[in-house]
N, C-alpha and C positions, 0 to 999 in steps of 0.2 A: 281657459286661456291664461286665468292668474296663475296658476300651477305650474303651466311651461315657461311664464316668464322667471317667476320664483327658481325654475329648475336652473334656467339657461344663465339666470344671474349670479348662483352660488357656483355653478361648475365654471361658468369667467372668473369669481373671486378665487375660486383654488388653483386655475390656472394662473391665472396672477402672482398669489403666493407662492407658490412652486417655484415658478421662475424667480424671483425673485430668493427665494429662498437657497437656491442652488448656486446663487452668484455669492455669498456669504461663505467665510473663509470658516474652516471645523474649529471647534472650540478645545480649547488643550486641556487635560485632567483638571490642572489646578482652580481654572477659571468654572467646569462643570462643576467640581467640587463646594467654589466659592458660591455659587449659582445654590446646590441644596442647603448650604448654610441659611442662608437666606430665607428660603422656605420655610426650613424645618424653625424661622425664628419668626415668621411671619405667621405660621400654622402656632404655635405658642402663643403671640399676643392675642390670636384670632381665637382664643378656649379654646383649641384642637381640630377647628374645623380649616381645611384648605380655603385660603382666600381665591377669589375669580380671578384675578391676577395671576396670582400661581398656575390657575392651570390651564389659562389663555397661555402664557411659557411652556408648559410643557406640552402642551398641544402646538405650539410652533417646534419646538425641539422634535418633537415627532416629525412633523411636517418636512422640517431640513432635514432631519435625517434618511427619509424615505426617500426624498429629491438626491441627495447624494447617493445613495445606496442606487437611484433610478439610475442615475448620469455614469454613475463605475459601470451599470452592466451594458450601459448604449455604446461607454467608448474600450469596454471589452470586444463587443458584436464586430469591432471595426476591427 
């Protein structure tokens, strides 16, 4: 029974973020750019290792991107 609540409660949270995700405007080169600066100086203070911050970001950038890329083929289908 833990297991299906565990299951039913992350596939809500990603439902969640999707949605939400997909209501967020694309982000334009220089701002993605400024976005790896960032990293790439945050992975440097951190001795070389990607901090969990970073990649909680790039796992949402994933996330909206996949939501965008969902939402162009649903209002292609129409």
């Amino acid at each position: 029974m833990k297991t299906t609540a565990k299951l039913l409660w992350s596939a809500m949270l990603a439902a969640t973020l999707s949605v939400g995700l997909a209501a967020c405007d694309k982000k334009g080169p220089v701002e993605q750019a400024g976005e790896e600066v960032d990293e790439a100086i945050d992975t440097i203070k951190n001795g070389g290792k990607e901090s969990t911050a970073n990649k909680v970001d790039d796992a949402v950038d994933e996330a909206r991107e996949g939501a965008e890329d969902a939402a162009d083929e649903l209002k292609e289908k129409k």
